[in-house]
SEDO-68048 format. One line per 5 residues: number of its first residue (from 1); their letters; for each residue x, y, z of N, C-alpha, C, O. Coordinates in steps of 0.02 Angstrom, whole numbers. Atoms other than C-alpha are relative to their C-alpha. Layout:
NUM) A) X,Y,Z,X,Y,Z,X,Y,Z,X,Y,Z | ...
% end
This chain:
1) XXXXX) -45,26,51,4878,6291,4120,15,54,-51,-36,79,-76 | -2,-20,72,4969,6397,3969,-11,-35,-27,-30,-93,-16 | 22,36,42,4955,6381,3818,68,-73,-20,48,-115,-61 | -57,35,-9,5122,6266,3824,-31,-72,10,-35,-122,-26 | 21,53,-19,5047,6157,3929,-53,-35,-21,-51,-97,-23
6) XXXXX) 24,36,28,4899,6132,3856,-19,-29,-86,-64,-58,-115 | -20,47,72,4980,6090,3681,34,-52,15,51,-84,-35 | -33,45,-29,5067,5965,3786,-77,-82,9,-82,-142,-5 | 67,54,-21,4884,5883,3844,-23,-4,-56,-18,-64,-69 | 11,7,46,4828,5895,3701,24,-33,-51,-17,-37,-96
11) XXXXX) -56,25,22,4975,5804,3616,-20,-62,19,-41,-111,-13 | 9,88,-34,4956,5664,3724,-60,-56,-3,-57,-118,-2 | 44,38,42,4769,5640,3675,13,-9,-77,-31,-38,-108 | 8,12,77,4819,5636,3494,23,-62,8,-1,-98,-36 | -65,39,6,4951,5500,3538,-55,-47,30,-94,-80,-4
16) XXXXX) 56,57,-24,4840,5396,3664,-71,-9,2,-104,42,-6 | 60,-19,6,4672,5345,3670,-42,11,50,-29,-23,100 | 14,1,-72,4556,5400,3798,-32,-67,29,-6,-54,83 | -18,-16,-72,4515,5301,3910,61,-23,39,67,-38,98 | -61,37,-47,4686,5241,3940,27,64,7,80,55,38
21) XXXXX) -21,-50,-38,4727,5411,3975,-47,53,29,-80,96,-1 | 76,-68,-8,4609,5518,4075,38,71,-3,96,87,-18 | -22,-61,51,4595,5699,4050,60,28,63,108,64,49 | -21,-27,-50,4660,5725,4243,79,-15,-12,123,28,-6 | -70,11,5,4823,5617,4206,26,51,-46,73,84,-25
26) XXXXX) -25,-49,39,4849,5732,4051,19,63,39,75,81,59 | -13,-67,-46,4824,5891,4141,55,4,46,95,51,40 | -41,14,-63,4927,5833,4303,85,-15,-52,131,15,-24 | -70,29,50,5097,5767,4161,-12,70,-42,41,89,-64 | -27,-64,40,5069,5936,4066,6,69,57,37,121,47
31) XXXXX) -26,-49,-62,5071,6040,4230,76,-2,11,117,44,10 | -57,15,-41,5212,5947,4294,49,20,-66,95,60,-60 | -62,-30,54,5305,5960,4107,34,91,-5,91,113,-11 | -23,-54,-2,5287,6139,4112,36,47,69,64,102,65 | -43,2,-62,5356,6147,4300,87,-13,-10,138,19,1
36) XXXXX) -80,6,18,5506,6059,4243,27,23,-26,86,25,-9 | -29,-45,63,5545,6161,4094,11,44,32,70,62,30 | -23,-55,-14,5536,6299,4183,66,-6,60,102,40,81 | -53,10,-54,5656,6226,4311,85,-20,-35,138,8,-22 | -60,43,19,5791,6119,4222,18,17,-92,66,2,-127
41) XXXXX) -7,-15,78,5762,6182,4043,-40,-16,-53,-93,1,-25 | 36,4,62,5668,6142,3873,25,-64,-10,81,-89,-18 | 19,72,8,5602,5983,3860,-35,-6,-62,-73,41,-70 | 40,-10,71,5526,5931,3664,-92,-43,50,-104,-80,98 | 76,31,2,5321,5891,3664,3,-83,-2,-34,-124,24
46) XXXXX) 10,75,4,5373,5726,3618,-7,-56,22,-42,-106,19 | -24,64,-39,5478,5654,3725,-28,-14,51,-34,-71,72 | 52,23,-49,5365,5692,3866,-51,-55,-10,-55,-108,21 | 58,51,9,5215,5609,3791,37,-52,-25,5,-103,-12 | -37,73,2,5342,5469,3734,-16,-46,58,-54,-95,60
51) XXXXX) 17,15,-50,5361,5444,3902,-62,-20,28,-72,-79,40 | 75,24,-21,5174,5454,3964,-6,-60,-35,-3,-109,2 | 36,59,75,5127,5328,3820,46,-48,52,14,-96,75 | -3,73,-24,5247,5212,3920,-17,-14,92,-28,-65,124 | 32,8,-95,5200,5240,4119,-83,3,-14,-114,19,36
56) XXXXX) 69,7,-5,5006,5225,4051,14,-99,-14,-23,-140,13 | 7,74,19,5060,5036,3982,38,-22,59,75,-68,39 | -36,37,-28,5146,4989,4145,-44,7,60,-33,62,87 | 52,2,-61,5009,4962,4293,29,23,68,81,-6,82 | -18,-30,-57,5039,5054,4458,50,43,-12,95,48,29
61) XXXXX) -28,-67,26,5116,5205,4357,-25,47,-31,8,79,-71 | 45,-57,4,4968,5323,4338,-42,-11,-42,-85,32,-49 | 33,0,42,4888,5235,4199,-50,-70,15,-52,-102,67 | 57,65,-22,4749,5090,4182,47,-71,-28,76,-72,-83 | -61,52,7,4857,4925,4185,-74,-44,-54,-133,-57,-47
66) XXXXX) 33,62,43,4811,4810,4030,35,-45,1,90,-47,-27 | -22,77,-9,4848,4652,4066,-30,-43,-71,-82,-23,-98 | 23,35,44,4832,4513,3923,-73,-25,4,-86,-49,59 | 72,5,-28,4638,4484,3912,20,-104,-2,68,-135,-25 | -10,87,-29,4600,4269,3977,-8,-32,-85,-42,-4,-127
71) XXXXX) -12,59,87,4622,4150,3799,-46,-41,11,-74,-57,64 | 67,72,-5,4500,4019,3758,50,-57,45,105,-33,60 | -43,49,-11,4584,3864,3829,33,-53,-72,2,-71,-122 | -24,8,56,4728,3788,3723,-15,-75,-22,-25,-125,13 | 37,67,31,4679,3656,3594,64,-51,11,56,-107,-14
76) XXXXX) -44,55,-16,4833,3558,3646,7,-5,39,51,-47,47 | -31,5,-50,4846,3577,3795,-45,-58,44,-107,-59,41 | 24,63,-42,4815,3411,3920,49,4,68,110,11,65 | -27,21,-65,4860,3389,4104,-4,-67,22,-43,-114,18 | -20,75,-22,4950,3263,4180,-51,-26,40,-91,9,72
81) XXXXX) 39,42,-55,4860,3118,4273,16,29,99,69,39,129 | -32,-24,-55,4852,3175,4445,-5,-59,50,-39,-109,36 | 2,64,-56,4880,3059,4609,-60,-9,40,-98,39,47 | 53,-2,-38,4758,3005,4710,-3,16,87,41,2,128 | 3,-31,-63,4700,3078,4870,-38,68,-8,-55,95,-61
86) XXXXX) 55,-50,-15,4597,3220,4945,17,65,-43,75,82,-53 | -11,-28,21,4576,3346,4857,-1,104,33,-28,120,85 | -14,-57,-38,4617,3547,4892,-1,73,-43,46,76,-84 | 27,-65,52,4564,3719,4797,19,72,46,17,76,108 | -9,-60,-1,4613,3909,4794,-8,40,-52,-18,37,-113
91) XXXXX) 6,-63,69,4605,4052,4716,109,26,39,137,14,92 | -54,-10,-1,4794,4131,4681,56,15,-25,37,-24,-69 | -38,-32,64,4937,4195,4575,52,-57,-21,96,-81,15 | -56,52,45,5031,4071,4449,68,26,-23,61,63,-72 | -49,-26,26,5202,4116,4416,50,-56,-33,78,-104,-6
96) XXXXX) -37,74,42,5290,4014,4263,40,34,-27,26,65,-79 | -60,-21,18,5474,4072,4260,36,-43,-39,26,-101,-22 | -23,19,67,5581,4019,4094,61,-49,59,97,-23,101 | -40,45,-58,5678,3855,4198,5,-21,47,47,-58,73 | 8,26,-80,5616,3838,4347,-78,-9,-29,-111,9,-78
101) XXXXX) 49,31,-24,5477,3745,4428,-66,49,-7,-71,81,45 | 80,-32,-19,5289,3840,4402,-27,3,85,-52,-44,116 | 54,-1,-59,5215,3879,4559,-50,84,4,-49,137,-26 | 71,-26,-8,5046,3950,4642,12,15,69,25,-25,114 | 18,-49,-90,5034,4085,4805,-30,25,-15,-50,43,-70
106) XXXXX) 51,-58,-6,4934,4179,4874,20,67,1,22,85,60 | -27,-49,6,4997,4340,4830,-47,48,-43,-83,15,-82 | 26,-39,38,4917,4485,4746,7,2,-75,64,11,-96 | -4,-9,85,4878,4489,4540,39,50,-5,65,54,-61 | -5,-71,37,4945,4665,4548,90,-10,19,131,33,2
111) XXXXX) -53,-11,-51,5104,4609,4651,50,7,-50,76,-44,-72 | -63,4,61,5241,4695,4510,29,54,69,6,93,110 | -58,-44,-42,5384,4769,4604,22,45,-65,14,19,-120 | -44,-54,27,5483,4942,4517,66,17,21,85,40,74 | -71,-25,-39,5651,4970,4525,6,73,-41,-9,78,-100
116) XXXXX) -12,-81,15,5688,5169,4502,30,3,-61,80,-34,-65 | -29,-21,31,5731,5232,4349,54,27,-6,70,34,53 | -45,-23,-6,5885,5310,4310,-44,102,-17,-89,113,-58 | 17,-55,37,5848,5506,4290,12,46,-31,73,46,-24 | 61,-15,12,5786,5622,4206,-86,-49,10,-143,-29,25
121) XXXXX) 65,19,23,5663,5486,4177,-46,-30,64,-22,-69,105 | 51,20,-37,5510,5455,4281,-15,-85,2,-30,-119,51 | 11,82,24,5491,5273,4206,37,-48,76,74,-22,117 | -16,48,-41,5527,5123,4325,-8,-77,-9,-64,-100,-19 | -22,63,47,5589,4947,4271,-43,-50,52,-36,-56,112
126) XXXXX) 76,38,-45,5416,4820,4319,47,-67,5,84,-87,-40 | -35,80,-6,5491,4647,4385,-57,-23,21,-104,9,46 | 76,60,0,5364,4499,4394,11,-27,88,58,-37,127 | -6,30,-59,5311,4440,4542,49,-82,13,78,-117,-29 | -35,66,-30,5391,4285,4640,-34,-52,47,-60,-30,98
131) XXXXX) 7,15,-52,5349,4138,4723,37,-64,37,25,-118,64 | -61,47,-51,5493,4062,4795,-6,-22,49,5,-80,66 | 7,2,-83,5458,4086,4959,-74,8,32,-93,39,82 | 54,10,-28,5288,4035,4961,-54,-25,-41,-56,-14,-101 | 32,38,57,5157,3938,4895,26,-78,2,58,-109,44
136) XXXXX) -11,81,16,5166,3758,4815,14,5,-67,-7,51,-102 | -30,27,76,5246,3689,4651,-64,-10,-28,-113,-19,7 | 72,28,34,5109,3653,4523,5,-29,-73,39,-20,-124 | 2,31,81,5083,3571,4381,-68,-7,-38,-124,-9,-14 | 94,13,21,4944,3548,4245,-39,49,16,-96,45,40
141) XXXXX) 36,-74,18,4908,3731,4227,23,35,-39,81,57,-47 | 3,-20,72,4849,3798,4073,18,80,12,-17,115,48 | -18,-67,-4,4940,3967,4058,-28,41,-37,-7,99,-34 | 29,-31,58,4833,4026,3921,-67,50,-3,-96,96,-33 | 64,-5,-37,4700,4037,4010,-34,33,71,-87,28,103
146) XXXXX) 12,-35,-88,4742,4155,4175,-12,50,-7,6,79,-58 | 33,-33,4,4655,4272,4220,45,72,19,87,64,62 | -58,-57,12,4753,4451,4206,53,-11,-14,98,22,13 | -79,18,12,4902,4362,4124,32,52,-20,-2,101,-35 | -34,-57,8,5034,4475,4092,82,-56,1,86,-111,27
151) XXXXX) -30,31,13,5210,4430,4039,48,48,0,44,96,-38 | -46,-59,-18,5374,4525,4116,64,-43,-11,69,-92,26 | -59,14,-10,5558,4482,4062,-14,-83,-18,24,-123,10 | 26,71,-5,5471,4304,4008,-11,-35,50,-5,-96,48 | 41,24,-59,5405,4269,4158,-75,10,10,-99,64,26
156) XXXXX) 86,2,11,5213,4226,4148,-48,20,55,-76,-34,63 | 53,19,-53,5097,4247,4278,-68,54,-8,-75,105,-42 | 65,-15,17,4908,4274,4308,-15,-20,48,27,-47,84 | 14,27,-42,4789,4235,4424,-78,-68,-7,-119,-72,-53 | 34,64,36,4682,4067,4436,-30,-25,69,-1,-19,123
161) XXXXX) 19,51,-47,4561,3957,4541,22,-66,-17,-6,-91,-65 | -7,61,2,4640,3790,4555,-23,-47,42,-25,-32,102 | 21,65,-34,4578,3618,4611,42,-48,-5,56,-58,-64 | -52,82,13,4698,3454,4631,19,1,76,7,20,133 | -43,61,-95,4806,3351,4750,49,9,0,89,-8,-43
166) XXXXX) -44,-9,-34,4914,3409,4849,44,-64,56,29,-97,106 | -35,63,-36,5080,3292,4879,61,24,1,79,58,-46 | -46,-13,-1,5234,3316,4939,18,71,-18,71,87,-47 | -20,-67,33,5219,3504,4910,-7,20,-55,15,77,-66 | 4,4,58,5178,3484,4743,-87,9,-23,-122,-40,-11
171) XXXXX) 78,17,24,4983,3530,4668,3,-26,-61,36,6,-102 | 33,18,68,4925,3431,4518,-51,24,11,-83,16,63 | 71,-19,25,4780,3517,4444,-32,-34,-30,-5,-58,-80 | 21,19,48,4650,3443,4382,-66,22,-17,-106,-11,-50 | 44,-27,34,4526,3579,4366,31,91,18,64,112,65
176) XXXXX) -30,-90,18,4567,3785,4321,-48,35,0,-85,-3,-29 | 34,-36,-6,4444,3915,4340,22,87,-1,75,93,28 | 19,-42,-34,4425,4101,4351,17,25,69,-5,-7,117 | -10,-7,-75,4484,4179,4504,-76,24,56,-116,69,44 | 54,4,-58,4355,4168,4657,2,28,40,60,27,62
181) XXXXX) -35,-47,-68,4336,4293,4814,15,-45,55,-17,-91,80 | -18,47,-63,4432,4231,4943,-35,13,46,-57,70,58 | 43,2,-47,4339,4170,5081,20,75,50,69,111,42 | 7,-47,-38,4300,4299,5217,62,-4,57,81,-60,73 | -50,26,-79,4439,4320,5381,-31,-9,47,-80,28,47
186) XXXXX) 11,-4,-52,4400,4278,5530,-22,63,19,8,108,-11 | 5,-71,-9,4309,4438,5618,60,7,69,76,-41,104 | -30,-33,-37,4424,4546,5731,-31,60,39,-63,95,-1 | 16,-36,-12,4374,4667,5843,30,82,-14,79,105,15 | -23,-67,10,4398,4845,5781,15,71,27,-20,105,64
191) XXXXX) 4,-74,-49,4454,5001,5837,-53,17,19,-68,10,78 | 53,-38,-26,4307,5083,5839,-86,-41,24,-145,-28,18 | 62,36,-31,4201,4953,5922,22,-13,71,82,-14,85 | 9,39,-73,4165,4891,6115,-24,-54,2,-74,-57,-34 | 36,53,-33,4117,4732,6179,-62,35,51,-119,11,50
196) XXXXX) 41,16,-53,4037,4822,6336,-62,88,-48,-52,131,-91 | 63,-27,25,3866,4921,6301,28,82,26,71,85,70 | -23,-84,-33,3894,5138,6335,-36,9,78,-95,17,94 | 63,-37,-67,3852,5180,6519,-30,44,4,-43,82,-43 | 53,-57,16,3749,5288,6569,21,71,-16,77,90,3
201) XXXXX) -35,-59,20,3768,5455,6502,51,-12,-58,72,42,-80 | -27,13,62,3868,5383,6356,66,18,42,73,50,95 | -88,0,-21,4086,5358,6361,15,66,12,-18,107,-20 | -41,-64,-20,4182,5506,6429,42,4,-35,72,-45,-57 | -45,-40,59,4281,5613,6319,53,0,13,65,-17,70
206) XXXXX) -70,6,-9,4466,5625,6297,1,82,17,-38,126,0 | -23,-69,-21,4541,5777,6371,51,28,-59,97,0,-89 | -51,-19,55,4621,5882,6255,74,36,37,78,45,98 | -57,-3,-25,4792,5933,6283,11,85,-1,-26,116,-38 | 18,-59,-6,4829,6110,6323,43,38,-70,25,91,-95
211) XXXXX) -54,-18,67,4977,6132,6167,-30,-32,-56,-37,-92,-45 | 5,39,47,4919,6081,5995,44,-24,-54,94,6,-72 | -58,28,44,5000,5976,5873,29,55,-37,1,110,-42 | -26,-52,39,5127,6065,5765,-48,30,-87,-40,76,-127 | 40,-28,65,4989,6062,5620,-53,34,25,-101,38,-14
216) XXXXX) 68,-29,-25,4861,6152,5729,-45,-52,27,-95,-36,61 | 62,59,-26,4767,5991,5771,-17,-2,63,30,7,101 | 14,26,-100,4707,5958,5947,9,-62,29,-40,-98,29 | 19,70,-40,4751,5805,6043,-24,10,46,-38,60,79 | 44,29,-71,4673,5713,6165,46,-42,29,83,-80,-1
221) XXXXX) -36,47,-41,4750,5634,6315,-48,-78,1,-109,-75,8 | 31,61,-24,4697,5445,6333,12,-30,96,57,-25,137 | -15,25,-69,4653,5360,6496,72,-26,6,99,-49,-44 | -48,22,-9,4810,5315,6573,16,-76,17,-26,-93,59 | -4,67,-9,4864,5127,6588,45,-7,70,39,-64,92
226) XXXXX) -58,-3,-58,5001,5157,6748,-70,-44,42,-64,-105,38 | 40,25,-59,4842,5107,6877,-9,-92,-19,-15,-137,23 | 44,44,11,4791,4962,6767,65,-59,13,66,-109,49 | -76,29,-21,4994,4905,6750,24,-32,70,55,-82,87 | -38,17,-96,5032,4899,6942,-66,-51,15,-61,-100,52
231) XXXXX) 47,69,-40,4867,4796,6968,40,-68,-44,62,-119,-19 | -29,70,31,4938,4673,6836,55,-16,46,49,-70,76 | -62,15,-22,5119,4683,6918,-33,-36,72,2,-84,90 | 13,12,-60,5035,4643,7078,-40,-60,-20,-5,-106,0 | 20,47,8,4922,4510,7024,3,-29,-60,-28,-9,-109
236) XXXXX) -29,25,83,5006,4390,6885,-44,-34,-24,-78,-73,9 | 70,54,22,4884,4316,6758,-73,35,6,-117,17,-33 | 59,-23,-11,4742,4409,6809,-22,60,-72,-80,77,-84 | 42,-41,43,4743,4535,6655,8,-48,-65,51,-91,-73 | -37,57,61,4753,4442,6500,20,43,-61,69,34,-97
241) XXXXX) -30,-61,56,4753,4596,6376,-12,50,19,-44,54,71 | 9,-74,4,4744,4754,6371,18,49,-54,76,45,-76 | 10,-13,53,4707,4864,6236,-39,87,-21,-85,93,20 | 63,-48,-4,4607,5046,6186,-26,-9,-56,3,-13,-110 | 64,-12,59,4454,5047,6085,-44,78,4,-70,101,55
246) XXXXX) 31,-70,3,4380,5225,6017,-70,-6,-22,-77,2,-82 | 74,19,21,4192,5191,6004,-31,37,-33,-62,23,-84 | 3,-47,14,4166,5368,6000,59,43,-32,116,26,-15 | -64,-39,23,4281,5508,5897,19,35,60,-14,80,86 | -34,-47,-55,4399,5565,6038,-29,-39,63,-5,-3,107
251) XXXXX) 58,46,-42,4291,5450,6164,69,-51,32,42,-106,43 | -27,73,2,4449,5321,6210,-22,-30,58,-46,-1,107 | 24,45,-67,4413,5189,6330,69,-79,12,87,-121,-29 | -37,69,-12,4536,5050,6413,-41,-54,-6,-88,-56,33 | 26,71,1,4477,4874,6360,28,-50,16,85,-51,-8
256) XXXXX) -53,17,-24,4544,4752,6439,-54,-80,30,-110,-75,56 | 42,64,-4,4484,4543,6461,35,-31,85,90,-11,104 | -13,21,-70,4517,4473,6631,-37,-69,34,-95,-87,23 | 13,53,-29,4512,4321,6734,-48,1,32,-89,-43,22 | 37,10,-70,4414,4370,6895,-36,60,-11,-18,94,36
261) XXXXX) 58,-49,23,4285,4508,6832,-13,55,63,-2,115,61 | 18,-23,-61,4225,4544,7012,72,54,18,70,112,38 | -66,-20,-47,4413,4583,7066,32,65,-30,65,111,-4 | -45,-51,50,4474,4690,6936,-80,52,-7,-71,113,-7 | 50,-45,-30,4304,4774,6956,15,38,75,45,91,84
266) XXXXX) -34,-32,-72,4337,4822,7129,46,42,5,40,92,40 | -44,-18,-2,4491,4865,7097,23,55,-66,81,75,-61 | -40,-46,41,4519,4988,6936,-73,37,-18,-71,96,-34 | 97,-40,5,4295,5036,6915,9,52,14,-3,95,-28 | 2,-48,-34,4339,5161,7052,59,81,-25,57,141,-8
271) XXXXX) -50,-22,21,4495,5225,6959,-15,26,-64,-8,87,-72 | 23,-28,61,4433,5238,6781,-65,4,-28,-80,-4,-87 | 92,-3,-13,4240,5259,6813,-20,-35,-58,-20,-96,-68 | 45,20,80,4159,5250,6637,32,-11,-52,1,-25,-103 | -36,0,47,4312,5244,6537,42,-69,-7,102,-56,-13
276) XXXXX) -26,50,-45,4368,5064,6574,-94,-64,-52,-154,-56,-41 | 25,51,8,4285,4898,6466,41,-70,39,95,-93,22 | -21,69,-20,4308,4735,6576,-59,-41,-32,-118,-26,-37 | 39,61,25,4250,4568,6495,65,-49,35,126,-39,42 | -26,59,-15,4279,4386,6566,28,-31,-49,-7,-41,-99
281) XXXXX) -37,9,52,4417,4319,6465,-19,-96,-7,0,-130,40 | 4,84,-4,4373,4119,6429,70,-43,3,74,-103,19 | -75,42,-13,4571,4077,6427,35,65,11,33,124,-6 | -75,-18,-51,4732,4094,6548,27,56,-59,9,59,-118 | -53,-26,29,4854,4212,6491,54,-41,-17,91,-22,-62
286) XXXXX) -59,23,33,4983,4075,6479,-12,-45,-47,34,-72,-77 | 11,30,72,4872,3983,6341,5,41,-38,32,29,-92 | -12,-30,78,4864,4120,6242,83,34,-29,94,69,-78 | -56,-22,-2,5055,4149,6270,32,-66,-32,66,-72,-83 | -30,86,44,5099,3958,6231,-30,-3,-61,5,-21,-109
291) XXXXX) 34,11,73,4980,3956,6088,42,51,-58,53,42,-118 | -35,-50,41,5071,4099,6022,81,-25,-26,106,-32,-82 | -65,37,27,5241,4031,6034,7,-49,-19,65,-64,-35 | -15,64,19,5197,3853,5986,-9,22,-96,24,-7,-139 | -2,-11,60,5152,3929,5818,42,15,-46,45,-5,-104
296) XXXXX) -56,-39,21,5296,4035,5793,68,-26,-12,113,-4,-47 | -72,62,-21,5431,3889,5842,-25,-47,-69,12,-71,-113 | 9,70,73,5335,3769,5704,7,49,-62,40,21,-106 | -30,-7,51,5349,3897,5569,57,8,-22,74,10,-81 | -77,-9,-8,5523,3919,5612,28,-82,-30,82,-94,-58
301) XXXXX) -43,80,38,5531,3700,5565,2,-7,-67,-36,32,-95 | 17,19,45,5554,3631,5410,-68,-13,-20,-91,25,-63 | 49,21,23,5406,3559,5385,-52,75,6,-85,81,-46 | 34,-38,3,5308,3724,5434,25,63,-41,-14,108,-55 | -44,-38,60,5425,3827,5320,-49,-20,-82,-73,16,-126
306) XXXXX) 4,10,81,5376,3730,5167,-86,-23,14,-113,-51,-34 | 70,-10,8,5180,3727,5232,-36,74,-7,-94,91,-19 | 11,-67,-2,5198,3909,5242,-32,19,80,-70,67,76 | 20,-27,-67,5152,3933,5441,33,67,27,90,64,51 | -25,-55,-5,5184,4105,5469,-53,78,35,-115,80,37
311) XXXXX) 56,-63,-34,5107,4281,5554,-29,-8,64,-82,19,78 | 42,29,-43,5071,4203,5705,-11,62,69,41,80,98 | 7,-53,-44,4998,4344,5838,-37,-1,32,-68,-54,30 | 64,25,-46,4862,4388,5985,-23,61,-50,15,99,-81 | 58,-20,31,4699,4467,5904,-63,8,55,-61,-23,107
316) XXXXX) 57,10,-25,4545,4492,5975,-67,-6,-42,-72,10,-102 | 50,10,66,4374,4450,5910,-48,44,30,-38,72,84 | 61,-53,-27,4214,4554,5933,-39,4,50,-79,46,70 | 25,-15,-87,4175,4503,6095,39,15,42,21,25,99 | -50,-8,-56,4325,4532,6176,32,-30,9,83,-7,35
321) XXXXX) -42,52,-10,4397,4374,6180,60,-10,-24,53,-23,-84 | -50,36,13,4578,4327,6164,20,-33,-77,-16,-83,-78 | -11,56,21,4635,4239,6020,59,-3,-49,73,53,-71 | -84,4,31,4800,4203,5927,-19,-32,-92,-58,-74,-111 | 38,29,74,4785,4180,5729,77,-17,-22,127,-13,13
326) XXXXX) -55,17,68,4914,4132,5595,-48,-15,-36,-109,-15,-30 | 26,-20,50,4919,4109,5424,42,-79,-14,94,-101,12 | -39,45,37,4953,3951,5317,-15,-27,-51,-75,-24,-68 | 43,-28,66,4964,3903,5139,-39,-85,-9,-82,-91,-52 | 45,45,-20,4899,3708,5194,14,-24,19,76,-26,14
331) XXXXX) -17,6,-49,4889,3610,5321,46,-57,9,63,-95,-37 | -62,44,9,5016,3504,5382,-33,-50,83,-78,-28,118 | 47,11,-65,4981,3363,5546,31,28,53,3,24,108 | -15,-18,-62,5093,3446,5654,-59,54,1,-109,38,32 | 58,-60,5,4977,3608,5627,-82,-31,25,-127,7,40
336) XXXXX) 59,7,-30,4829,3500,5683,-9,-19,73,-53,-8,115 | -1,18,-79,4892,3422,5835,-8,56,45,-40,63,97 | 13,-60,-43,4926,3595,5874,-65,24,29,-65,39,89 | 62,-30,6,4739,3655,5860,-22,-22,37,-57,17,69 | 24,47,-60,4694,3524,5981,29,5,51,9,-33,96
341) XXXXX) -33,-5,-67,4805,3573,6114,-22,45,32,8,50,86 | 20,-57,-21,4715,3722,6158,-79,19,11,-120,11,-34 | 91,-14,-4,4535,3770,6214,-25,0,-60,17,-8,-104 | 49,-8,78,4409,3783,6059,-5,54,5,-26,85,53 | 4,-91,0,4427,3954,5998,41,60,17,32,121,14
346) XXXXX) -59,-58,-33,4590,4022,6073,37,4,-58,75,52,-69 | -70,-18,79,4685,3985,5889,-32,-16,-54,-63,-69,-64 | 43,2,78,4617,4008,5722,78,17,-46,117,65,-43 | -37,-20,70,4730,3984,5567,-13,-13,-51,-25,-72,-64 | 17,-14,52,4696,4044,5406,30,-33,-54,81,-15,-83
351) XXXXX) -54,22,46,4734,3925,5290,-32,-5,-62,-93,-10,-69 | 3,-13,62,4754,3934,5109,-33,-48,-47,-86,-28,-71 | 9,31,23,4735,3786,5018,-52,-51,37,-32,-96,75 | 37,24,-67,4574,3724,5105,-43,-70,-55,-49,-65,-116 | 18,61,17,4490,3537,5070,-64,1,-61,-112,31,-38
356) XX) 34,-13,48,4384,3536,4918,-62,-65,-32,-108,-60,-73 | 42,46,25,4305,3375,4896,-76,20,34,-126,-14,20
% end
């Protein structure tokens, strides 16, 4: 740094306090000031740190986002009687726009969109989140009282555990909390795991390629899928997925769940020796193909529109098995009939607003 620059950082601690500005952001905004100057011309001390001072108060623009700290709860405030029936709890973001209806999704506290500045200026205009297009109406929530409230263009929101009854799309609350960690997901099987145990001598290595990437890197060729393809084309139904998992770094291996274990042993063992996971798949390929599209067709209805049924895909879980998930924000009865149409365990959906009594 000159000395330019660091009458610049230095400037900017007089102006803010630490720790809403660390020393790195200083340093990094008086580098970059004296970059620009020297590029585009003579810029004042001021206006820079003007600037800083306002991308440290606007969260996901280099500085520590202060959100309104949570309020006692307000001494006037009373919620409506709510209806009766089962009741249903989340954790989730409240958004209470000036004329419209309040509602509660599951969306991220942090979820502020930026629209670009005009430039010179770095700055970027924060719009409040939305939840139009998702979520439930709510009522009989204390806004005073959410947790990272923050307030953009008069539009409120924060985030909150709510409890009430869910009717017609509509939550009455009739208890507010603190936001809660959302339950855990379902597990998935991960890249860098196997279902089947290492044979002997541990997985076989990827071949590296004889040209390296344009950054110098080295690839590796992966087993090839053509052998595993033509057995499928030749026998329909018999593979149900197919997939690679890297257990080891550079290590890949075809994984792949199958109907007839024995057959597809016989037939691809000899082809991809040690590089090659088969597991017995517990369901057809055309359940987990119908399960997939019966999901995808109901969030496409009304009724699964405004329950939020959506994301619907195949997955696998940590043994290997098959299984098709979605996402929803609560449940609806077509969504249960569904669940019952299908083996136990081929469809898991994640739903939001889950039973609370």
């Amino acid at each position: 740094m000159n000395a330019t620059e660091r009458a610049l950082r230095d400037a900017l601690h007089g102006i803010v306090a630490q720790p809403h500005l660390p020393e790195s952001l200083a340093e990094r905004v008086a580098v970059s000031y004296g970059r620009r100057r020297r590029r585009r011309g003579a810029m004042t001390v001021a206006a820079v740190a003007a600037g800083v001072i306002a991308a440290v108060a606007l969260p996901g623009l280099g500085g520590t986002p202060r959100p309104q700290p949570p309020a006692t709860a307000s001494p006037s405030f009373s919620r409506p009687p709510a209806p009766a029936g089962p009741r249903v709890a989340a954790t989730g973001t409240v958004v209470a726009a000036p004329g419209e209806q309040m509602r509660f999704c599951d969306i991220s506290g942090e979820a502020v969109t930026h629209e670009p500045g005009p430039w010179p200026s770095p700055l970027a205009t924060p719009r409040a989140p939305t939840c139009a297009f998702s979520g439930v109406a709510v009522n009989g929530v204390d806004l005073n009282v959410l947790g990272g409230r923050r307030e953009i263009g008069g539009v409120v929101f924060g985030r909150a555990w709510l409890k009430g009854v869910l009717r017609d799309g509509t939550l009455t609350v009739v208890e507010q909390e603190a936001p809660r960690a959302a339950p855990a997901p379902a597990p998935t099987m991960g890249l860098g795991e196997s279902p089947c145990a290492p044979p002997p001598g541990g997985w076989a290595a990827d071949s590296p390629q004889p040209e390296p990437a344009g950054d110098g890197t080295t690839l590796y060729d992966q087993p090839s899928l053509g052998p595993l393809d033509r057995f499928a084309d030749a026998n329909p139904g018999e593979i149900v997925y197919v997939r690679y998992v890297i257990p080891v770094r550079n290590h890949s291996v075809v994984m792949t769940a199958v109907r007839n274990v024995a057959k597809v042993e016989a037939a691809l063992r000899p082809v991809y020796g040690p590089r090659i996971c088969i597991v017995q798949s517990r369901y057809a390929k055309d359940d987990v193909r119908q399960a997939r599209r019966a999901l995808t067709e109901l969030g496409d209805t009304p009724d699964g529109r405004a329950a939020g049924v959506w994301d619907a895909g195949e997955t696998q879980t940590p043994e290997g098995q098959p299984r098709v998930d979605a996402k929803a924000a609560f449940m609806i009865p077509a969504l249960e009939r569904l669940l019952t149409q299908y083996p136990p365990g081929l469809v898991h959906v994640d739903v939001w607003l889950r039973p609370a009594d």
